[in-house]
N, C-alpha and C positions, 0 to 999 in steps of 0.2 A: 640397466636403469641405476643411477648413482643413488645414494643411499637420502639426501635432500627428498630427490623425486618421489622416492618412496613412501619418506613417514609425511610428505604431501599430499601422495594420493589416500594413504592409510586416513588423515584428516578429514578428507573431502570427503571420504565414503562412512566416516562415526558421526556427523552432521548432521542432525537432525533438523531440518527446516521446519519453523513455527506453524502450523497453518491457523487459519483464521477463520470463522465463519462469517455468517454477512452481520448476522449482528455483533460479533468481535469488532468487525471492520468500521460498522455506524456509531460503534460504542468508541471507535479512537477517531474519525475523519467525521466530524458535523455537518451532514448531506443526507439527503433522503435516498429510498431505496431507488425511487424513480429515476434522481440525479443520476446514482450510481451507475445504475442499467444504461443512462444514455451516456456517462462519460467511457464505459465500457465500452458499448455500441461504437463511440466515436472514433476509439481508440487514446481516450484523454487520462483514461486509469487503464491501472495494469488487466489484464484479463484474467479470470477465474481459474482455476480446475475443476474437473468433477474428480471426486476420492470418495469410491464406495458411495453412489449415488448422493452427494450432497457436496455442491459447490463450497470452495474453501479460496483462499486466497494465502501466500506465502508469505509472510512477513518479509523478509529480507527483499522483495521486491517492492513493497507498500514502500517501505523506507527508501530504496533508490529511487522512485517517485519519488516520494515529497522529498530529497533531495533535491532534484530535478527541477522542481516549483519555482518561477521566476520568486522574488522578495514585492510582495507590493510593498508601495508609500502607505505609510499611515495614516489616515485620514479623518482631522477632526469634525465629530458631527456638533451643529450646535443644536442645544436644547432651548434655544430661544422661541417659545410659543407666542410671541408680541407680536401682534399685526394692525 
């Protein structure tokens, strides 16, 4: 193994992945727990882990999701109550 691949894998393996709990996850992405479960369900978000009985989710996979997010248009509401 060349000496690159090495302090690579030495890298990959001192990484500590963030995990997140469900309300970490509702506290950064404005969606109900309901949404969440059925965008789960769907396969429209990333899917959980259990760690030591309680679902967590990985940061660095939330983030390549909402990567992933088409960009909508912005879209003006108007405040016009006139009728």
């Amino acid at each position: 193994m060349t000496e690159v691949k090495q302090r690579r894998k030495k890298m990959q393996t001192d990484t500590v992945r963030q995990m997140l709990t469900i309300e970490d996850v509702l506290a950064k992405i404005p969606i109900s727990r309901t949404t969440l479960w059925r965008m789960e369900r769907d396969k429209q978000f990333p899917k959980g882990h259990i760690v030591r009985k309680q679902k967590v989710w990985y940061g660095d996979e939330l983030a390549a999701w909402q990567d992933a997010l088409p960009e909508a248009p912005v879209q003006r509401v108007s405040r016009d109550t006139k009728q």
